[in-house]
N, C-alpha and C positions, 0 to 999 in steps of 0.2 A: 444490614443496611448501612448505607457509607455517611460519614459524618452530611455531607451535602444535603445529601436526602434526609436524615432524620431530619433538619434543621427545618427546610422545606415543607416537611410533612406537621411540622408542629405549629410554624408560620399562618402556610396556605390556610383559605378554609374549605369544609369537607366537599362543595362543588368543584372548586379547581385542584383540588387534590387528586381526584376521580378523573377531572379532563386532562390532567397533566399526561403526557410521557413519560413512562417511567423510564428512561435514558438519559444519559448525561447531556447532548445537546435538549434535550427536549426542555429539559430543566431549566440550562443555562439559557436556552433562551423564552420562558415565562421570566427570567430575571432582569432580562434587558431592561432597561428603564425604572427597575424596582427600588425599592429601598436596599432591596439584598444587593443588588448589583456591585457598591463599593468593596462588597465581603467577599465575593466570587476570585478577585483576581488574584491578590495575595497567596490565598488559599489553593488556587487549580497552579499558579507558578509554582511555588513547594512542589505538589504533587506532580507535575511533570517537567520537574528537573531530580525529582527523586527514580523517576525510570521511564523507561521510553511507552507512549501509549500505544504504539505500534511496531512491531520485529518483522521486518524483511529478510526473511531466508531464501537465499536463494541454495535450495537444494541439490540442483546441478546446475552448470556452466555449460553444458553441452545442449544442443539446440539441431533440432531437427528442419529450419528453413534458413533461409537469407534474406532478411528482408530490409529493405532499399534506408528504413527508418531508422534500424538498430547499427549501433558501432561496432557490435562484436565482431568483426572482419578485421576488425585494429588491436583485437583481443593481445595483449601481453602475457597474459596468466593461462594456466596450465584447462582447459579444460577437463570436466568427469563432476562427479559425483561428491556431494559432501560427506564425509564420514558418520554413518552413525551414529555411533558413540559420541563424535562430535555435536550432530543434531539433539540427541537424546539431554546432552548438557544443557545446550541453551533452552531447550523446551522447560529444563527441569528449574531453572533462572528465573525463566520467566514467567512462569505462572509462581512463583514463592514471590517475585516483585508485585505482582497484582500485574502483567501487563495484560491488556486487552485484548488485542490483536495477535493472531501470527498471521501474515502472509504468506506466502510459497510464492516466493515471485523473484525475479532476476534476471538475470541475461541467458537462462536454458529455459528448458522446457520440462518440466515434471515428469508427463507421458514418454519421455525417454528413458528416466527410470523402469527397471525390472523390478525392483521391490518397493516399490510407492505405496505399497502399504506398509510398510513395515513404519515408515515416516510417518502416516497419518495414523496408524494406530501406535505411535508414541506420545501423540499429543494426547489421545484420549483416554489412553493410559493414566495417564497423568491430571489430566481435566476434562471433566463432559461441561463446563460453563465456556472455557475460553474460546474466544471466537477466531475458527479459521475458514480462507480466502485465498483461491484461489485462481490464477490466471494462466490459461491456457491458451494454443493453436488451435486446437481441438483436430487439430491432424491425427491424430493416436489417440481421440477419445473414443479407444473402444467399448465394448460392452461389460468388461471386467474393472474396467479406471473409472466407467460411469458408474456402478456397484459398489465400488472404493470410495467415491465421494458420498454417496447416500447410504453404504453400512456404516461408515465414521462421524458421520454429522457433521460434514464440512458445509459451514452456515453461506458463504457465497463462492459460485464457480463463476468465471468472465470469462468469454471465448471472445476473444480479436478476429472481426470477418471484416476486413478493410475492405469491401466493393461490392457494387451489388449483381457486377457480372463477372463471369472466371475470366475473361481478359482483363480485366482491370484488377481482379483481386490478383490473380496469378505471377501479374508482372509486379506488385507488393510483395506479396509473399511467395518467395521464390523456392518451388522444392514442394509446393503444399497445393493440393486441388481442390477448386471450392467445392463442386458437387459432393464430395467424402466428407468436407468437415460440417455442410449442411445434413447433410444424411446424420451423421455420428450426433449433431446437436439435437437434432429433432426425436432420435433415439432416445438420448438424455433425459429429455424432455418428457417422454413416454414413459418412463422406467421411473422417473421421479415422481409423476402423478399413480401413477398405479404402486407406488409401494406405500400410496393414502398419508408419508410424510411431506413437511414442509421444507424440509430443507433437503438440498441446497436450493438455496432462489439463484436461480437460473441468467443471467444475464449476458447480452449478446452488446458489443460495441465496435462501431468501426472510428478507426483515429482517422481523423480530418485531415487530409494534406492536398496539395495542390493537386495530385495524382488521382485524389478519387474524389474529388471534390463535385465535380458534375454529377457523381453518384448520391450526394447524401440522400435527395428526398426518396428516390428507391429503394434504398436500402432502410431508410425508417420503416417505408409502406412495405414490404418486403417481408421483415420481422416482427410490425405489428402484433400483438394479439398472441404471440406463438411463445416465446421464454415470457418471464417474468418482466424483464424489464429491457429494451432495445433501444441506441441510442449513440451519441456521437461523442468520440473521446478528442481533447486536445492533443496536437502533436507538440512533443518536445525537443530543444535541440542537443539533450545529453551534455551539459556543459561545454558546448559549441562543438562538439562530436558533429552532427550532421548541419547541415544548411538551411533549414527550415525559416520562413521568416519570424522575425521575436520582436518586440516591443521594446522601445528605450525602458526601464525602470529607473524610477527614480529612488538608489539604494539608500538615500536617506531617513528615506520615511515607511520603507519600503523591508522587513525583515524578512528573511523567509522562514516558517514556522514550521520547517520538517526539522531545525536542528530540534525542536523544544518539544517533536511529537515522534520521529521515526528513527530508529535506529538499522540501516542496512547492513545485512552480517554474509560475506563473498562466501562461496563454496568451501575456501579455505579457512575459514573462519575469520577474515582480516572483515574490519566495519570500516566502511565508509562513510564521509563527512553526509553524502545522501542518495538519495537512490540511482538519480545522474550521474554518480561516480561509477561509470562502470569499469574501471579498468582500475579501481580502488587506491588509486594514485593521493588519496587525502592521508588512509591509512592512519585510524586515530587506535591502532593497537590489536590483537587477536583474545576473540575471546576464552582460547583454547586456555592462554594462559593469564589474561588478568579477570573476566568473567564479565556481563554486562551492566553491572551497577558501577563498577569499578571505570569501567570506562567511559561509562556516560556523564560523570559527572568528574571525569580528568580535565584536568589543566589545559590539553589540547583543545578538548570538545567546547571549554568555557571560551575557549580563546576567541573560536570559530563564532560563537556565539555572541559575544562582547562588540566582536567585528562589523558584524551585522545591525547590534543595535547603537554603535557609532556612525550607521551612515557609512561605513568604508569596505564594506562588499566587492565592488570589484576590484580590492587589492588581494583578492584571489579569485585565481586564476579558472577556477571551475564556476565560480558567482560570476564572474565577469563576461565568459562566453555564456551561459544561462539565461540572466537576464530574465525570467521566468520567475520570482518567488513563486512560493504557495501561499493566499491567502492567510489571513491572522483572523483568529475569531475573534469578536466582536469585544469581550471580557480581554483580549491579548494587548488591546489599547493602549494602556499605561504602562508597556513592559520597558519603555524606554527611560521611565521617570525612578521615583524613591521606593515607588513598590517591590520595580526588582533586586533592588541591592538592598531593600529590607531581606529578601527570601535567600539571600547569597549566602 
């Protein structure tokens, strides 16, 4: 049990102990308002500047659609496959860091791999607690990739179905047919329940843009009832990569809390300032050769970081077309004041 929780469990008394979540937001937030609340921040800053809560690998760079959202059409970098051995490293990192998360996420597509298992049964190799997450086209979610994700225990699958008709999804996602990846999801879906596990929980999302925007309430009703959870994703505009409209921020007050939660690691192993880097133009090192403790807590990444909790964000150039942070938990409040250069 992690320092937090023992604490909590000795605290609480034995009703809210029992109604508690035993998860870390569940926790943090019985604390909002509490006595414990001033103990939470110091303590959760330490621990995620000691390693990232969440690994974005993007396992290949190759992608089997075009769609009108992503920048990869501007791609610089080499398309294909991460290496193995490569992958196998960070996996073996990052579960000895404690990290949480791995995502399989990036600018490819998984199901373009031929040996996708070989990936997810590295992780499980390695960990049956650590939690992995996966985001797919589901154009190529055959019936051996849907197998793949429920004999590995990959805890969440997300299929992106941006329309709730093939003319509108089609002209999104270009190269990909909705009727196949409706068909392939509902397969899923079928093969997950009858193999009497829980996992993966199944989620279906369409990203919101001006494009299929007359589609949302279709596509809610549409998907209802059928995956686990169905529902509408924000668009972003990739560090002003695509057009999309964005909100002024006010970078003052305003950090974004992927640098202090996600570390994105490119096909090649290069990591990026954040998942919007897709052409990895921040390039805070490779972890081929420094590894990800090493990096996460470099001089660059602090830099990035410092940047942001000065108020002076858009004096780069990927925050400034962005414009988008990611929310701050509630406990991130004071990372501006003496608490965080107490944890420095």
């Amino acid at each position: 049990m992690s320092t937090l929780r023992t604490l909590v469990s000795r605290l609480l008394p034995p009703r809210a102990r029992r109604a508690a979540i035993w998860t870390e937001v569940g926790l943090l937030e019985r604390m909002r308002g509490s006595a414990l609340g001033p103990l939470v921040h110091p303590w959760l800053i330490r621990r995620y500047r000691a390693r990232p809560e969440e690994i974005d690998i993007e396992v290949t760079s190759s992608c089997d659609a075009d769609c009108i959202m992503c920048p990869r059409r501007s791609m610089r970098r080499a398309p294909g496959p991460m290496p193995l051995p490569l992958f196998q490293t960070i996996v073996d990192e990052a579960v000895s860091l404690g990290v949480r998360d791995l995502v399989l996420n990036g600018y490819g597509e998984i199901a373009t791999l031929r040996n996708y298992r070989d990936y997810l049964g590295a992780i499980r190799q390695r960990s049956s607690t650590i939690r992995i997450l996966v985001n797919t086209n589901g154009m190529r979610l055959t019936e051996d990739l849907a197998a793949a994700f429920i004999d590995h225990g990959v805890d969440i699958v997300n299929i992106a179905i941006d329309g709730a008709t093939a003319a509108t999804y089609e002209s999104i996602r270009r190269y990909l047919k909705l009727d196949v990846v409706e068909s392939n999801v509902k397969r899923f879906i079928a093969m997950r329940n009858a193999s009497g596990k829980k996992r993966p929980y199944i989620m279906v999302n369409m990203i919101h843009m001006p494009e299929n925007a007359h589609e949302a309430e279709a596509f809610i009703a549409k998907w209802q009832g059928i995956p686990d959870y169905a529902g509408l994703a924000g668009v972003v505009s990739r560090g002003g990569s695509i057009d999309v409209p964005k909100p002024k921020t006010d970078w003052t007050s305003t950090p974004c809390f992927l640098l202090w939660r996600q570390m994105p690691i490119l096909s090649d192993g290069t990591v990026a300032m954040c998942c919007d880097d897709w052409d990895g133009t921040s390039n805070l090192g490779n972890v081929a050769t420094a590894g990800i403790k090493a990096i996460w807590s470099s001089p660059a990444h602090e830099r990035f970081r410092r940047i942001h909790l000065e108020g002076r964000a858009e004096e780069l150039d990927l925050c400034r077309g962005c414009q988008s942070p990611r929310p701050t938990p509630w406990w991130f409040a004071g990372s501006k004041d003496a608490a965080y250069t107490r944890s420095s």
